[in-house]
C-alpha positions in Angstrom: -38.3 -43.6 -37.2 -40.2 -41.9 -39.7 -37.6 -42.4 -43.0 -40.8 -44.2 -44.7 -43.5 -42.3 -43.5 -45.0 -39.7 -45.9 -45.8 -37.2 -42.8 -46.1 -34.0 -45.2 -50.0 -34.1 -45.2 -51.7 -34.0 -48.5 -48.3 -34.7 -50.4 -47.6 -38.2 -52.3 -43.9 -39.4 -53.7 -43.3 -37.8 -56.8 -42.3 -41.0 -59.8 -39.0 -41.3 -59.8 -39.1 -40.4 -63.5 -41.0 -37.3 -62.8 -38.7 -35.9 -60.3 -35.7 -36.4 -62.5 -37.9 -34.3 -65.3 -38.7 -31.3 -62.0 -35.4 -30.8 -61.4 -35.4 -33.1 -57.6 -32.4 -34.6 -56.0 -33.2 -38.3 -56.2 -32.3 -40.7 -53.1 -32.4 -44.4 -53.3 -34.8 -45.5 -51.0 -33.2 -47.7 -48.6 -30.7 -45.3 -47.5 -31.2 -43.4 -44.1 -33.1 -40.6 -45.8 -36.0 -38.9 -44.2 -39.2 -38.7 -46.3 -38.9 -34.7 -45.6 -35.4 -34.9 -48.0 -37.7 -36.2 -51.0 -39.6 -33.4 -51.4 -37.0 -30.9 -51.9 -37.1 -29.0 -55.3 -33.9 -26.3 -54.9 -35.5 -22.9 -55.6 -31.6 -21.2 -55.3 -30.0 -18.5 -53.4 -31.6 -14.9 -52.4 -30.2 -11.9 -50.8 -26.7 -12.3 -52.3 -24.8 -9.0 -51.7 -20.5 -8.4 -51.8 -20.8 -6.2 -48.6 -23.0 -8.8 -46.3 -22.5 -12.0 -45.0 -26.5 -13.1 -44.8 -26.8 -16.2 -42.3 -29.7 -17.2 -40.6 -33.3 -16.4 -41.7 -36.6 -17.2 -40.5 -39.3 -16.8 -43.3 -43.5 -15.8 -42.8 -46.6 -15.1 -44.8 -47.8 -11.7 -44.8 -51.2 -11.2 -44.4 -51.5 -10.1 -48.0 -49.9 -13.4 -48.9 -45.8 -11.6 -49.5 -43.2 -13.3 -47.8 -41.1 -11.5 -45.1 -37.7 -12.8 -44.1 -36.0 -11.9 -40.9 -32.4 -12.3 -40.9 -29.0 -12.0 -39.7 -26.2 -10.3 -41.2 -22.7 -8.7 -40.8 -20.5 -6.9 -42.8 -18.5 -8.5 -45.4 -15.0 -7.4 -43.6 -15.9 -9.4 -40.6 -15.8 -12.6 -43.0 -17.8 -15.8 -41.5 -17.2 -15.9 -37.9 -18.5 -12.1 -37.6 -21.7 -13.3 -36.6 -20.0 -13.4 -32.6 -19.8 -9.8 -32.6 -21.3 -7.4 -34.8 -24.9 -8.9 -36.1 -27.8 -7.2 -36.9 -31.2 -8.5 -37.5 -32.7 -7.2 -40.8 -36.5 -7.7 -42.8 -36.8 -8.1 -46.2 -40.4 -8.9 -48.5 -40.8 -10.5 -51.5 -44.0 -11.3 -53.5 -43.4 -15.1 -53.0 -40.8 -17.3 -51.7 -39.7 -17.4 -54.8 -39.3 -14.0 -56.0 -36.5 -11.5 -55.5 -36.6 -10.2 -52.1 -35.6 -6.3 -51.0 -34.4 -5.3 -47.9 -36.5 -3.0 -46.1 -34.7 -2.2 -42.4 -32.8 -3.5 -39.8 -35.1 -4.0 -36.9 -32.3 -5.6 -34.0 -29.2 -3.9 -33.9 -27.4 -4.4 -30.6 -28.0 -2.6 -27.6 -24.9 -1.0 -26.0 -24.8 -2.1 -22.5 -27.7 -4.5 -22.4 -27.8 -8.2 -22.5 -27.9 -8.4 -26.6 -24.7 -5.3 -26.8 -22.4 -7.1 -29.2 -24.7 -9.2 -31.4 -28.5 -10.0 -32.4 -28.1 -13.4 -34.3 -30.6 -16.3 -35.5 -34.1 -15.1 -35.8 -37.2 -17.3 -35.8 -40.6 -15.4 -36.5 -43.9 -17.1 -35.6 -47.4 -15.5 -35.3 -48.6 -16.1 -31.6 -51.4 -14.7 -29.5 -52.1 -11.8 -32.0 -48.9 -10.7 -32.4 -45.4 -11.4 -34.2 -43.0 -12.7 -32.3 -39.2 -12.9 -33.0 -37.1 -15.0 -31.1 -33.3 -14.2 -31.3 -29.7 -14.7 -30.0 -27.8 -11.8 -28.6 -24.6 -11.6 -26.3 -22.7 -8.9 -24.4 -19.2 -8.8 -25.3 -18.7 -10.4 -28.5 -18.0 -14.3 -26.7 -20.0 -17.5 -27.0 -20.1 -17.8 -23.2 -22.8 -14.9 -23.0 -25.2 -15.9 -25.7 -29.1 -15.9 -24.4 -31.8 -15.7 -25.6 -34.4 -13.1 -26.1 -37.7 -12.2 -27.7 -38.9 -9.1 -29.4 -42.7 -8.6 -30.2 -44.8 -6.4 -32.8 -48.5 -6.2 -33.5 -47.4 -5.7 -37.0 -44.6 -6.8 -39.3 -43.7 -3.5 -40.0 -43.3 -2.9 -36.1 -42.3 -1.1 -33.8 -40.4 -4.4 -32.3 -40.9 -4.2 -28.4 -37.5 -6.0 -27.0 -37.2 -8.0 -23.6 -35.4 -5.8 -21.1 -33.5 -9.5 -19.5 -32.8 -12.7 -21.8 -35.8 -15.7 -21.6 -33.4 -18.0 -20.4 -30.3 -18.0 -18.7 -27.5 -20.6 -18.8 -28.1 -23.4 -16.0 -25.7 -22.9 -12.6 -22.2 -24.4 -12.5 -21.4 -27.8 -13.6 -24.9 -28.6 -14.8 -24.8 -29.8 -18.6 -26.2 -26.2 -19.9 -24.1 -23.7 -18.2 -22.1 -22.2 -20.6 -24.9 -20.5 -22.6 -28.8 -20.5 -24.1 -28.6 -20.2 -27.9 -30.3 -21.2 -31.2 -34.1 -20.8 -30.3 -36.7 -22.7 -31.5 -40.4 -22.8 -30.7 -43.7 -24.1 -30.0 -47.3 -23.0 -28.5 -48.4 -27.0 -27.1 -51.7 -28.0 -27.5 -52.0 -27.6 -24.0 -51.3 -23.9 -24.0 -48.1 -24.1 -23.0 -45.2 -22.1 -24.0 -42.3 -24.4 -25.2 -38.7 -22.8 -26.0 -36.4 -25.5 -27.2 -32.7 -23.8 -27.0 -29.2 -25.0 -27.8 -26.4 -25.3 -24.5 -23.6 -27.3 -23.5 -21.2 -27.2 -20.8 -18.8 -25.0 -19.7 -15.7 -27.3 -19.5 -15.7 -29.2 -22.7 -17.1 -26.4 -25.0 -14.4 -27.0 -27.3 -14.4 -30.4 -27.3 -16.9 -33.5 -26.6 -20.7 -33.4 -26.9 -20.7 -29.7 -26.7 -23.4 -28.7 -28.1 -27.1 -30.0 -27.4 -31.1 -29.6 -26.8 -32.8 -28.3 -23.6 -36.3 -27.9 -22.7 -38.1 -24.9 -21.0 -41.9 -24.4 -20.5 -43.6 -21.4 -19.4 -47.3 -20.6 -18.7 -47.2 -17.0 -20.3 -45.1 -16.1 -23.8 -42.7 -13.8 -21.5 -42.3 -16.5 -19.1 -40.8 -17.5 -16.8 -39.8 -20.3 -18.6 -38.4 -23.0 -16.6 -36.2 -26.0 -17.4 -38.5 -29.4 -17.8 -35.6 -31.5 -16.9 -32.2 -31.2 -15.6 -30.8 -33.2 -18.6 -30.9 -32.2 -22.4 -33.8 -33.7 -24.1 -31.7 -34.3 -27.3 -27.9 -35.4 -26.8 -26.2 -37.3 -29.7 -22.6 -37.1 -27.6 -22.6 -41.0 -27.4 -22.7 -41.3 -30.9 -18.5 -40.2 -31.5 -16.3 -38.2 -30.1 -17.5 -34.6 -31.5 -21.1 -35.3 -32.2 -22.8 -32.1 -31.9 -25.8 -31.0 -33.4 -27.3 -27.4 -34.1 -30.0 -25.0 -35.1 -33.4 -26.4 -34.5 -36.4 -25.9 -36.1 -39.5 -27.3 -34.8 -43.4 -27.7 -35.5 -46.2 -29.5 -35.1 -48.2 -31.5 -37.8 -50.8 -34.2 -37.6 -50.2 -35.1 -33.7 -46.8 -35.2 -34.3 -44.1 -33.2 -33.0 -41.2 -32.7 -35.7 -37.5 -31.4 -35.3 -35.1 -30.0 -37.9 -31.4 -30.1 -37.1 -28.1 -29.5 -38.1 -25.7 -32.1 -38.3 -22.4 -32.0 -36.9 -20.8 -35.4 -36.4 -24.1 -37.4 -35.3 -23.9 -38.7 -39.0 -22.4 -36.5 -41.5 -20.5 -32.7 -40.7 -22.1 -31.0 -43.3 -26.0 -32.7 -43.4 -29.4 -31.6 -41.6 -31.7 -34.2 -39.8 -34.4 -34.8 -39.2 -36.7 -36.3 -36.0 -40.0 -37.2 -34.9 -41.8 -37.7 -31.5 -45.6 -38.0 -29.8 -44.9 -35.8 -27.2 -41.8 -33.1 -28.2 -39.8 -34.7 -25.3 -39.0 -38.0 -26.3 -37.5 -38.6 -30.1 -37.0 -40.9 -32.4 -33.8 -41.7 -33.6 -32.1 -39.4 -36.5 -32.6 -40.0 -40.2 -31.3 -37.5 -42.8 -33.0 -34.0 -43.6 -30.8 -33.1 -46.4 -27.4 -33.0 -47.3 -24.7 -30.6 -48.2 -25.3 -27.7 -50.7 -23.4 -29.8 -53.8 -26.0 -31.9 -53.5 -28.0 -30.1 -55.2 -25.9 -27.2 -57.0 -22.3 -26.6 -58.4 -20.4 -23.6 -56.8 -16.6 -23.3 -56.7 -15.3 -23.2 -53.2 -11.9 -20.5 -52.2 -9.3 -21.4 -50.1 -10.6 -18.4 -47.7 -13.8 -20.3 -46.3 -14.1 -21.3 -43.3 -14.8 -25.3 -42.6 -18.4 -24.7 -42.8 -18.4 -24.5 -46.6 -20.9 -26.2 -48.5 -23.0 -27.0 -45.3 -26.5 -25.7 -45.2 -27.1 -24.0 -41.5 -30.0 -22.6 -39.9 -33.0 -24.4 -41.5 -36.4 -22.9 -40.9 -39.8 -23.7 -42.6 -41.7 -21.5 -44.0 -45.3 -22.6 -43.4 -49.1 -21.6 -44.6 -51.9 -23.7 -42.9 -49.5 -25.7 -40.0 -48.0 -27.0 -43.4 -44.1 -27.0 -44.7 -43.6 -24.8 -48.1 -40.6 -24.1 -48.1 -37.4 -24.8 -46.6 -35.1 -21.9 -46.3 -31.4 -22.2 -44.6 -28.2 -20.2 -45.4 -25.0 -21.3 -47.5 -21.7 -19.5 -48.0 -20.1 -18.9 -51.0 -22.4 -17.7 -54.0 -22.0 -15.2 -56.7 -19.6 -13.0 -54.1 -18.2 -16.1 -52.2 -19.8 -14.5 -48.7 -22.7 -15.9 -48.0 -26.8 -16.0 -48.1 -30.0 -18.2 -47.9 -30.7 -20.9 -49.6 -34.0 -22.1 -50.3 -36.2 -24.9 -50.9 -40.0 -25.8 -52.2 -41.7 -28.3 -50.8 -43.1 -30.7 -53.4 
């Protein structure tokens, strides 16, 4: 497990003095705490509007250096859980990651009548092959059980955003561990030259309940695909660890041989935490150690009695990276200045 290991290359531990002085959320060092979780300097919340809930976001680097966020939203009315039915995906740009960012236009809006009809939910961006590609969530009628995935492609980041006619991935058949959905992309181009699309699943019969929701595997040969399952088991599956742990929203990438994960944490060790993992191949992992914890870690806000139990947790993490090398961390928060909700963000020091 890599809780000692200073893997962010070119970065040393800040002085524990220092960091007090920069504003860092200090850990003691022989907690469970992944080296990734020291390097966090809160930057604050962007995006904050009364009329939008603003959820997951996947940040990039322009080529003229700006900063352009993709990201899911859903009017205000709809209050958390309107993500399920009624998300759009939107772009904003900002000058740097930390500098105000200004919406510029929905780009996924869903599709009456096609896979992605009632929603178009957690974006990833990546630059791949020569073109931008965004990965995303969409369903039909508004229920979990007909989430998939799907990809949308532009030769620029101000489009036009071609979208797959049919999902990436479907859910596996009956009674297999990852029938009930594909959800919560994340992605990878292998050394190798393969196409790798991590995605979020569970099964069908205890959705509600035990182990529902964890990490499959498919590989393709060409970005479209087909992309087919590498095994018939998740690769990631914290189930044994209690009765409801879960885990959620990957984030993966590659960084001096080593294959690195970004989760959320939903019962593996904490409700309200991220963690993080490690591994030499991107099949095999290491065991867990803590990304970062809940948003009063490292700011104040005043929770309602109207928000839901996902309060204070910080979803959806996504790097934002320049050479193959983490930034910033950007995830999404509710509350804020209008208690709905919006990202969060982090510099990497």
């Amino acid at each position: 497990m890599m809780t000692r290991r200073n893997f962010l290359t070119g970065l040393t531990l800040l002085p524990f003095t220092n960091a007090l002085a920069d504003g860092l959320t200090v850990w003691p060092f022989d907690d469970n705490r992944a080296e990734f979780s020291k390097h966090l300097k809160p930057v604050g919340r962007a995006l904050e509007s009364p009329d939008w809930y603003v959820s997951a976001n996947s940040p990039i680097y322009g080529p003229n250096g700006s900063v352009h966020l993709f990201y899911s939203r859903w009017p205000a009315d709809r209050k958390a859980d309107g993500w399920l039915n009624g998300a759009e995906i939107a772009h904003a740009v900002a000058k740097s990651p930390e500098s105000a960012f200004e919406y510029v236009e929905t780009v996924l809006a869903p599709r009456p009548g096609q896979w992605d009809a009632t929603t178009c939910h957690t974006p990833h961006i990546q630059y791949i092959d020569g073109r931008y590609c965004l990965f995303y969530t969409g369903n039909s009628n508004g229920q979990p059980d007909t989430q998939r995935i799907g990809l949308a492609t532009a030769k620029s980041l101000k489009g036009p955003w071609k979208r797959s006619d049919t999902p990436l991935l479907e859910p596996g058949t009956a009674g297999a561990w990852d029938d009930h959905c594909t959800t919560n992309p994340a992605f990878i181009q292998h050394p190798n030259g393969q196409y790798w699309l991590y995605y979020q699943s569970g099964k069908t019969s205890n959705s509600a309940g035990q182990g529902y929701q964890k990490y499959g595997l498919a590989t393709a040969n060409l970005l479209q695909g087909p992309y087919r399952r590498y095994s018939k088991k998740p690769i990631i599956d914290f189930s044994s660890k209690g009765k409801h742990a879960q885990i959620d929203d990957a984030f993966v990438w590659l960084q001096r041989g080593r294959f690195n994960m970004l989760l959320g944490d939903m019962g593996v060790q904490s409700n309200n935490a991220g963690l993080y993992l490690d591994s030499h191949d991107g099949v095999h992992w290491e065991d867990p150690s803590v990304a970062f914890g809940p948003l009063n870690d490292y700011v104040k806000e005043s929770p309602t009695l109207d928000q839901g139990n996902a309060y204070g947790r910080l979803e959806h993490p996504q790097l934002l990276l320049q050479h193959g090398r983490p930034r910033y961390l950007f995830t999404a928060a509710q509350g804020g200045k209008y208690m709905t909700s919006s990202p969060f963000i982090f510099k990497i020091v």
